[in-house]
N, C-alpha and C positions, 0 to 999 in steps of 0.2 A: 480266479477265472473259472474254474470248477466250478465251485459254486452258483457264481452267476452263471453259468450254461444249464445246469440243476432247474436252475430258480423259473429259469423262461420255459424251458421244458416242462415244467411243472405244471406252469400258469397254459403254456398251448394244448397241454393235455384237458384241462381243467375247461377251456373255451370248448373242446370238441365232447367232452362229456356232455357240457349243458346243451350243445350244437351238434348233433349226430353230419346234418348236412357238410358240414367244414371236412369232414372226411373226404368226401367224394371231391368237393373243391381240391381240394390239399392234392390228391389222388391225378386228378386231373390236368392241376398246372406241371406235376413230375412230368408225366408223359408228355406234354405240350415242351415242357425245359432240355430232356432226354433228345424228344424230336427235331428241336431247332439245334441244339448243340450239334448231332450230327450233323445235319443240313449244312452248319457251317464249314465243319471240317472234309466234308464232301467240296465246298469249292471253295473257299480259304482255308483250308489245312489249320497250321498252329497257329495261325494269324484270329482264323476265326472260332477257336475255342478260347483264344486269351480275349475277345470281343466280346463273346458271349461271357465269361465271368465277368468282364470287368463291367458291362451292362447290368450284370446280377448285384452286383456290390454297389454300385449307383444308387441303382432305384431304390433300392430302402436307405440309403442317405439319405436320400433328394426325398422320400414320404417323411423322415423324422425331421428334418430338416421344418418341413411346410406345416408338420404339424407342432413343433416349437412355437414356430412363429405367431401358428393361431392361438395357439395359448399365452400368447403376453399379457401381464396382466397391470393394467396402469396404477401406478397409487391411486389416483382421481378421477377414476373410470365414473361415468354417468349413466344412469339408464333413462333419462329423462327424452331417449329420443334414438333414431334408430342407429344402432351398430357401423362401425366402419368395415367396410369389405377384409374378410380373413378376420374380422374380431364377432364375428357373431354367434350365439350361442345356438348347438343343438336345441330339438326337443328333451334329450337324456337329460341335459344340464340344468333344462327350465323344470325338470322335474325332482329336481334335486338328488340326485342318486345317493346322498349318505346321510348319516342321522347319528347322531348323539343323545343317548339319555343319561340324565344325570338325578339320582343316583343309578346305576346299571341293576338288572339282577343278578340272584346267585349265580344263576348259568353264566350268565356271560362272564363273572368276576371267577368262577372258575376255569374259563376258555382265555380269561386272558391269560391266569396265572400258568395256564399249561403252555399256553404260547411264549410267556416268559421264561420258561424252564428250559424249552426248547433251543431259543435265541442264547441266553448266557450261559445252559450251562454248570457249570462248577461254579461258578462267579453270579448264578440267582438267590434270590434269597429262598432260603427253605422255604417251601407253597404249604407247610400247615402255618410258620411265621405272617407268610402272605393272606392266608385266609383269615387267619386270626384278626389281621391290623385291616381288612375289609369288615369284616364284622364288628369292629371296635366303629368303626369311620367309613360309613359306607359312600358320604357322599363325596370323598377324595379321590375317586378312580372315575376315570372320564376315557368312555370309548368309543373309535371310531367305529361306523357299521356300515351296511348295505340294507337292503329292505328284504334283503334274505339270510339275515345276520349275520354275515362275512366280515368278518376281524380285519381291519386295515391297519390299525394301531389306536395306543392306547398311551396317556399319562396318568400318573397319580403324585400325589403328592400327602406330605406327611406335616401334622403339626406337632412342635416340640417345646417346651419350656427352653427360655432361654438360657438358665442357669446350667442346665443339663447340655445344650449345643456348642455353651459355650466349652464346654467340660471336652465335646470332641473337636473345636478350632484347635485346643492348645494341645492336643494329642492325648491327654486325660482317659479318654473314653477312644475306644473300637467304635465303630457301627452297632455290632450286636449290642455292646454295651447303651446304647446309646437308642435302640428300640425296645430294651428292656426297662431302662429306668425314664426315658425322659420322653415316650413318645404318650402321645394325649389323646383318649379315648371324645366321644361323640356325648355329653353335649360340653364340656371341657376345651376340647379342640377350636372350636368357635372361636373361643377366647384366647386362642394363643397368639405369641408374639412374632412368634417364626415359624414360616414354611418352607419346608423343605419340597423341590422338586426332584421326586426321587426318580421314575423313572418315564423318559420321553422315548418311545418308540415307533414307528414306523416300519411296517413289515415288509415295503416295498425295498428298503434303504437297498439289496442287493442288486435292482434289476436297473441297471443305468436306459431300460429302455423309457421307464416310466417317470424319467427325472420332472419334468413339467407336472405332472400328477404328483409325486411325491410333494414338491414344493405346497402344492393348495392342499394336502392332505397335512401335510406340517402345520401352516395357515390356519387349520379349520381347526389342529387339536391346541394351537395355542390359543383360539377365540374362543373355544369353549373352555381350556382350562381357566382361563382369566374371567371367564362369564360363572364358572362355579365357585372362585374365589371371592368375587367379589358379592354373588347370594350368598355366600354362607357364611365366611368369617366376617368378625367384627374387626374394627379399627380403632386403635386406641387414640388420643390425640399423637401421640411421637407416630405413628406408623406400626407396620409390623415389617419384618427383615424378609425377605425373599434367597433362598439359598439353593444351590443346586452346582455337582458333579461334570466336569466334562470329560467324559470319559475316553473322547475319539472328538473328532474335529466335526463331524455331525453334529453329535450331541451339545458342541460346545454353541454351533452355530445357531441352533434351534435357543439355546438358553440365550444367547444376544435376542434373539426375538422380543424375550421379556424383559432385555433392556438389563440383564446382570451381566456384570465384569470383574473380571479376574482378582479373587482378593488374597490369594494364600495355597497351598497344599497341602494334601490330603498328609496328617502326618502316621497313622497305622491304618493297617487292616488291608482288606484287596485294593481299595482302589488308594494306596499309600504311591504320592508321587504325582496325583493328577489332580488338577487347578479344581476349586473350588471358587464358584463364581458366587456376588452377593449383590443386592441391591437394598441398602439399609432406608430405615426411615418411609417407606411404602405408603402415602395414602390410596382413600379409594378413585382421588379424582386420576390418579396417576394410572391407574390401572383401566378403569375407565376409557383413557384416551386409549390403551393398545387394543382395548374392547374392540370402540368403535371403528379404530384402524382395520380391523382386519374381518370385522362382522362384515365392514362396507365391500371387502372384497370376495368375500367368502359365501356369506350366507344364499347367492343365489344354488350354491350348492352342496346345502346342507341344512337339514332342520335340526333348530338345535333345540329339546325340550330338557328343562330344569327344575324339577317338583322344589317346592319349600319345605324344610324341615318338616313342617305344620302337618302339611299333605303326607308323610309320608308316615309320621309316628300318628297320625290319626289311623292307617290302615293296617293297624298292629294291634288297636284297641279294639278287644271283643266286643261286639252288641251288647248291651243289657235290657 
């Protein structure tokens, strides 16, 4: 609860920074709130300061409430025609407010790792290990942003030889052990057989104000992390194995997104005890269909850009 009180405070700090005016606002409905609460206890006494909160505690129901509602988002939503009353889209929305590049740069693949460190902890992976296995595979990490580069979350994902992952199903192998010997550098990775979804995050996960947002920010990193899978790795005929961690009932939730279920536990290391979810035999039509599932819902906010391998180790090679 701390926490979450931190987290909003944070964020209303953060609006009146960019918004000097929201001060005087803010300023202004105190004294307006101050004014009537007297008023009340002037001629309903305790009657009418229990009125007056309980009117305060309402009305921002009753606003999250309406703006829930506006935000529902249909599977089979159409735009071929106009909006139903309460579903119609801002200008903010038509202008897409977030963005995805894929591969990231250094900055930001350092901003994430420090946002990482933050969030887990004792329980992150060492950020020279993180930067090291960005630089090995940079096109694995897929960030969410703003047009002002604002971090809203981030997944990456790892490929591994199979012989070696399996070495950590049967408890064989640690983690560590298991990014030292059997994770697969950039152009190698391509070719592997299993992906591992290593970390899904979402920065908002604290503020149950932004659950609605949260949800289309989840949406948009699982449409683009499936949009960089399916550019970049290959397919064998059998498929490739889809693997990934649930580390909390979020996390677990978000990995249902990609359509993995529960196949086993984690048997060493930190996250020793927690489900390990898999979805074996993966082609690309399969991944495809979650593509387009959630492109169709998502992309009116969000640009998602995806260089090609090609494009991006051309701008490595000096002039001659």
């Amino acid at each position: 609860m701390w926490e979450q009180l931190q987290q909003r405070l944070q964020l209303r700090l953060d609006q009146m920074r960019k918004h000097p005016e929201l001060i005087l606002l803010y300023s202004l409905a105190f004294v307006g709130y101050i004014l009537t609460m007297k008023e009340a206890t002037t001629k309903l006494g305790v009657l009418g300061i229990l009125a007056v909160v309980a009117g305060t505690a309402f009305i921002p129901y009753l606003a999250a409430r309406l703006r829930d509602a506006r935000s529902i988002e249909l599977p089979d939503d159409k735009d071929d025609g106009p909006a139903p009353f309460g579903l119609l889209r801002s200008s903010e929305e038509d202008d897409r407010p977030y963005l995805v590049r894929i591969p990231p740069s250094t900055a930001v693949a350092y901003d994430v790792i420090r946002k990482a460190q933050e969030v887990f902890q004792s329980d992150a992976i060492d950020p020279e290990e993180d930067m090291k296995a960005f630089f090995s595979d940079p096109y694995s990490l897929i960030c969410l942003q703003d047009s002002d580069d604002n971090i809203f979350g981030f997944t990456d994902y790892y490929a591994f030889e199979k012989k070696h992952f399996k070495l950590f199903l049967q408890g064989d192998y640690g983690f560590d052990d298991l990014l030292a010997n059997g994770l697969l550098a950039h152009p190698k990775a391509r070719k592997a057989k299993v992906v591992y979804l290593a970390t899904i995050l979402n920065l908002s996960y604290l503020l149950d104000s932004m659950r609605s947002e949260r949800m289309r920010q989840n949406g948009i990193l699982v449409w683009a992390t499936v949009s960089a899978i399916l550019e970049y790795q290959e397919f064998p005929p059998e498929g490739i194995d889809l693997y990934g961690i649930g580390w909390d009932t979020g996390g677990a939730a978000i990995l249902k997104m990609f359509e993995l279920k529960p196949a086993g536990k984690v048997m060493r290391g930190l996250a020793e005890g927690k489900w390990i979810y898999r979805r074996s035999g993966v082609h690309r039509q399969d991944l495809v269909a979650i593509r387009d599932r959630y492109q169709k819902r998502y992309e009116r906010w969000c640009e998602l850009e995806i260089r090609r391998c090609a494009d991006v180790a051309s701008e490595a090679v000096p002039a001659g």
